[in-house]
TORPA-4810 file (N, C-alpha, C, O; in nm, 3 decimals):
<nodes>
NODE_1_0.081_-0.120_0.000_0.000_0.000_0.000_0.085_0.126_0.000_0.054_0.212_-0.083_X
NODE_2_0.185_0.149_0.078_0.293_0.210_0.063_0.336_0.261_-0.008_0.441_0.295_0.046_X
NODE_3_0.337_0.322_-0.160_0.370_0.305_-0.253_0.506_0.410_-0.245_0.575_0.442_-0.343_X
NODE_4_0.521_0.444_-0.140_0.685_0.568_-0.156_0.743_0.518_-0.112_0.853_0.568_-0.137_X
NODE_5_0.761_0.397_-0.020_0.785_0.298_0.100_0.879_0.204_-0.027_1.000_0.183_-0.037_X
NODE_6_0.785_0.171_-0.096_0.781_0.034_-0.184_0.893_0.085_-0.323_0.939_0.008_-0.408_X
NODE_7_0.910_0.190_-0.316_0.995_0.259_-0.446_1.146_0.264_-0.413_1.241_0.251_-0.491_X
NODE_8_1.146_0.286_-0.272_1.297_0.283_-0.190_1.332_0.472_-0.273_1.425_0.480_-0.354_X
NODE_9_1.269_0.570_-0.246_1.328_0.669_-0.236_1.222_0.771_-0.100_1.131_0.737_-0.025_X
NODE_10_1.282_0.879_-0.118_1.210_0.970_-0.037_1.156_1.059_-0.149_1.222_1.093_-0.248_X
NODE_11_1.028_1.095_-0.124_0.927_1.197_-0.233_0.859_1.285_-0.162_0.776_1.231_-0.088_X
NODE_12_0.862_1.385_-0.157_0.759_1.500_-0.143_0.656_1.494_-0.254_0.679_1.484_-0.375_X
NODE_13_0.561_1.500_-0.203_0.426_1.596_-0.310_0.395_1.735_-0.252_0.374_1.776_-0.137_X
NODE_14_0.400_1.803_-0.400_0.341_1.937_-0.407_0.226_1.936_-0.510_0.210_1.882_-0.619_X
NODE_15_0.126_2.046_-0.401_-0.012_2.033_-0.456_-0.016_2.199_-0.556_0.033_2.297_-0.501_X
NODE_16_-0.055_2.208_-0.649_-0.030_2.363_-0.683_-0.153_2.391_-0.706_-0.196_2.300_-0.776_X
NODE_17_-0.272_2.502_-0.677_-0.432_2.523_-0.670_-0.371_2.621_-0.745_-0.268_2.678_-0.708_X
NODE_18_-0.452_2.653_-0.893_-0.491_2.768_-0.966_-0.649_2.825_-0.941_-0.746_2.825_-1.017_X
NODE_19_-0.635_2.865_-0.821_-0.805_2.894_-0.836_-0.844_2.932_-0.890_-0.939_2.867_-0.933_X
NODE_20_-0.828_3.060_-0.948_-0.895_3.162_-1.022_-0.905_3.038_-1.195_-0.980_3.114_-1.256_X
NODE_21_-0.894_2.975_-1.249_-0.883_2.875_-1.352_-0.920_2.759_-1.314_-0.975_2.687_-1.399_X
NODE_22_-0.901_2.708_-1.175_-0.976_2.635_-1.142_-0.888_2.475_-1.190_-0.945_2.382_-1.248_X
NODE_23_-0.787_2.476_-1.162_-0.689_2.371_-1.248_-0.585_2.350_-1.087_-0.534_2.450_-1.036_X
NODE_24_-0.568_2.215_-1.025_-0.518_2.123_-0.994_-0.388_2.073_-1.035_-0.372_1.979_-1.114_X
NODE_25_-0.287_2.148_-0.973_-0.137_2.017_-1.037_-0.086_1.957_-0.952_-0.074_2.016_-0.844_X
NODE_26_-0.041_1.835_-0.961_0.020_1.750_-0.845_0.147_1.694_-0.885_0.152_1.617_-0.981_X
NODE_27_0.239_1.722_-0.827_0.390_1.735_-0.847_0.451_1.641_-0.739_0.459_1.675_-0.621_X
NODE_28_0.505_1.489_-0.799_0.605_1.424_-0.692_0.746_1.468_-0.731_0.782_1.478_-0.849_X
NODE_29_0.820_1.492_-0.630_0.932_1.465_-0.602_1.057_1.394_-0.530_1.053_1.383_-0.407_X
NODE_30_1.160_1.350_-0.596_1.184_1.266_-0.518_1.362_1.200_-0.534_1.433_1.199_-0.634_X
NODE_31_1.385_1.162_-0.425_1.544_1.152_-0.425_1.596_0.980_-0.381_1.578_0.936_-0.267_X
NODE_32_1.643_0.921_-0.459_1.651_0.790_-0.420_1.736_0.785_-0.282_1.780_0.886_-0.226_X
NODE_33_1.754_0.649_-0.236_1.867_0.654_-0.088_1.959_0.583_-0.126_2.042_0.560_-0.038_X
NODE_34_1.987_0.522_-0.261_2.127_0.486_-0.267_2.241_0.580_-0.290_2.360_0.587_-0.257_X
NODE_35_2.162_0.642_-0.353_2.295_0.758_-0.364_2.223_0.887_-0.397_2.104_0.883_-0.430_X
NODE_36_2.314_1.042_-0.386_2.207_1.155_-0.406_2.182_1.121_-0.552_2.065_1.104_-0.588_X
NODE_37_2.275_1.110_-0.634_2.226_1.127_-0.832_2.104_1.065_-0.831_1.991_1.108_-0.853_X
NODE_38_2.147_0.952_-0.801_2.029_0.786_-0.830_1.887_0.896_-0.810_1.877_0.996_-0.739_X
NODE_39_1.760_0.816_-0.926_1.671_0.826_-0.957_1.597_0.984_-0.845_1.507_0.987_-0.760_X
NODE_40_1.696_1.100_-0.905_1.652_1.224_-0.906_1.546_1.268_-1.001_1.535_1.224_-1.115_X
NODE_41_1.457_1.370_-0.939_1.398_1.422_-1.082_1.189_1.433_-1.003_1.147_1.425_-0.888_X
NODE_42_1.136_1.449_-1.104_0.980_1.448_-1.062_0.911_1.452_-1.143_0.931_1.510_-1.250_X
NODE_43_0.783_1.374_-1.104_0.651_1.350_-1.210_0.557_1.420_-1.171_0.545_1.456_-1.053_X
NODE_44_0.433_1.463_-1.310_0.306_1.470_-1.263_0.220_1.365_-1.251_0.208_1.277_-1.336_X
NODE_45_0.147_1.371_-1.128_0.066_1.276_-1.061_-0.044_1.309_-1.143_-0.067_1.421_-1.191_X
NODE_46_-0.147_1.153_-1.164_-0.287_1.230_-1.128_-0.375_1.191_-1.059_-0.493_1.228_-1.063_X
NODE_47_-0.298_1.065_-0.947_-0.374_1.035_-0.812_-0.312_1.085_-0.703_-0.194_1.115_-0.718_X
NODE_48_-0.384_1.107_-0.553_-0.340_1.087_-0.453_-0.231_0.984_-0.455_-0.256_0.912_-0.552_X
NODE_49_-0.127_0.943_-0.398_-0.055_0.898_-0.340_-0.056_0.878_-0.217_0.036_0.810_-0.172_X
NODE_50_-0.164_0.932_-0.122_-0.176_0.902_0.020_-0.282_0.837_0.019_-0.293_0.726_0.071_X
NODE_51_-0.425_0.931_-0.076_-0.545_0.839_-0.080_-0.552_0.806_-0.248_-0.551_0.890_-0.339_X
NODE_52_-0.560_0.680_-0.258_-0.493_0.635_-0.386_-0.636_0.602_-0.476_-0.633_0.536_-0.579_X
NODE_53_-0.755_0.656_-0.422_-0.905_0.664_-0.511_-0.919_0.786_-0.538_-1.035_0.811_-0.568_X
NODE_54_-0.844_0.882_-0.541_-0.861_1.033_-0.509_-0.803_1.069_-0.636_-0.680_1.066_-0.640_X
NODE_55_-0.874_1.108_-0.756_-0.811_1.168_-0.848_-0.797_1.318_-0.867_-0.897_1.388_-0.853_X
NODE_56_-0.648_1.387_-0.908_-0.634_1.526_-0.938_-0.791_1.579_-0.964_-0.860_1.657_-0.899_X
NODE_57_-0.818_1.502_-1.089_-0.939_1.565_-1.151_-1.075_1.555_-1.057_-1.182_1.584_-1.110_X
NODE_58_-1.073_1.531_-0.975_-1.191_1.526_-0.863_-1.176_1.664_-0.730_-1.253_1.728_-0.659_X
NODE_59_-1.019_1.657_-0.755_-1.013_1.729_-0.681_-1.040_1.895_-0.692_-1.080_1.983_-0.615_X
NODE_60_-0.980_1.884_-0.869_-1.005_2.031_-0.977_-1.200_2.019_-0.976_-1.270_2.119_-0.964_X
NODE_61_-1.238_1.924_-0.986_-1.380_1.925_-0.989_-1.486_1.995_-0.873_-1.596_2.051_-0.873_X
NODE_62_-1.409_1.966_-0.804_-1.454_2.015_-0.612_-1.431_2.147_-0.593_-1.495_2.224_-0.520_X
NODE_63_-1.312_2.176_-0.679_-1.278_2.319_-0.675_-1.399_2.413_-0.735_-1.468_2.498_-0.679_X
NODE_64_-1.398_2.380_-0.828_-1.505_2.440_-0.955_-1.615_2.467_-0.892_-1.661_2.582_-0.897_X
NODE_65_-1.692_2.344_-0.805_-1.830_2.277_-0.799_-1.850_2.388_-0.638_-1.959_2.413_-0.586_X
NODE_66_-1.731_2.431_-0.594_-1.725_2.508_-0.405_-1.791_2.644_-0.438_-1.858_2.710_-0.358_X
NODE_67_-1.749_2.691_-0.630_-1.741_2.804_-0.641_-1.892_2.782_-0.648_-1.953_2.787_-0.541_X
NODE_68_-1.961_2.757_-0.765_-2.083_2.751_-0.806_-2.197_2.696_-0.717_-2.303_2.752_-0.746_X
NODE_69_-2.209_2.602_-0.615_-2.302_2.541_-0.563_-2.317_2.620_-0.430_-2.241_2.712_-0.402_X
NODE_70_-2.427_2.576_-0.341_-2.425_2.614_-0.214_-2.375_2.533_-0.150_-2.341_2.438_-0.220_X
NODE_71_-2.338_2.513_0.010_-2.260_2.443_0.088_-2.359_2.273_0.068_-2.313_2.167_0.025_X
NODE_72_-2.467_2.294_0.105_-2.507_2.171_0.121_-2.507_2.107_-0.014_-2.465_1.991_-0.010_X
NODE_73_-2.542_2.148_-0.126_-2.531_2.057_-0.262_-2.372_2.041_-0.297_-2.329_1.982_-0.396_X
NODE_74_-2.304_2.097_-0.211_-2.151_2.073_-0.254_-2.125_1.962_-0.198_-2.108_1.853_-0.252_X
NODE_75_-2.121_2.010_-0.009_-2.119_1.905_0.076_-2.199_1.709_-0.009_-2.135_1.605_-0.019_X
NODE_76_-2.306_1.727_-0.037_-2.383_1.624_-0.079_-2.306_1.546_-0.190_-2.284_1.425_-0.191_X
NODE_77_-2.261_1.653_-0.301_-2.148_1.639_-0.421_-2.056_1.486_-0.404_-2.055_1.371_-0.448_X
NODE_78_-1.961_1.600_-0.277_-1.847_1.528_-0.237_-1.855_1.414_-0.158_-1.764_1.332_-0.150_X
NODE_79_-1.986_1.404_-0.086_-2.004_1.275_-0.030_-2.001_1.144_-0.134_-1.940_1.037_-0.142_X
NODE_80_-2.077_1.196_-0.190_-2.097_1.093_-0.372_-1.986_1.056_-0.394_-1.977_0.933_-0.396_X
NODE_81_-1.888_1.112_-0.413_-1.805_1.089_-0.464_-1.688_0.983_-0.411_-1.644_0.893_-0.482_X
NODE_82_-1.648_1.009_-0.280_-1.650_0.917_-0.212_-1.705_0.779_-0.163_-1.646_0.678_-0.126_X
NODE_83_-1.806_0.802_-0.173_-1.902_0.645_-0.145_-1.857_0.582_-0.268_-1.842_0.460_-0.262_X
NODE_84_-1.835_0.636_-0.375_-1.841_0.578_-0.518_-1.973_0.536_-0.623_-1.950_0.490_-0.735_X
</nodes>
C-alpha cells in the first residue's frame, strides 16, 4: 500500500491550486537513498498517493463545484463521490 515505502526513495508531493482557472497540479518529487544522483527528478501525478481513489481531476472538480453550488449541494457532491 505504501507506494513511496515500496519505491525505496524519499518523495515530497506538491499540490499547486490555480483557483482563479480552477486547475489542480500534483507534483512528486523525489530523491533515491542509494545515492544523491540515483533516480533524481519528478513527475506529474494524477492520483493521490496518500489516498490512492482520489483523483487530481476530482479534486479540480470540487474546486469548480465550491465556487458555483451552495454548501449543502456541494457538501452532498463530495459525499458521492467518495461512497463511489
Amino acid at each position: 500500500m505504501n507506494e513511496l515505502r515500496d519505491r525505496k526513495h524519499y518523495a515530497s508531493i506538491y499540490w499547486i491550486a490555480d483557483v482563479q482557472n480552477t486547475q489542480i497540479y500534483a507534483v512528486e518529487m523525489f530523491v533515491g537513498e542509494a545515492s544523491p544522483s540515483e533516480n533524481r527528478g519528478s513527475r506529474r501525478i494524477d492520483r493521490s498517493l496518500v489516498f490512492p481513489n482520489l483523483s487530481i481531476a476530482t479534486i479540480a472538480e470540487a474546486l469548480n463545484r465550491s465556487k458555483e453550488a451552495d454548501q449543502s449541494q456541494f457538501g452532498q457532491w463530495l459525499m458521492s463521490q467518495f461512497q463511489g
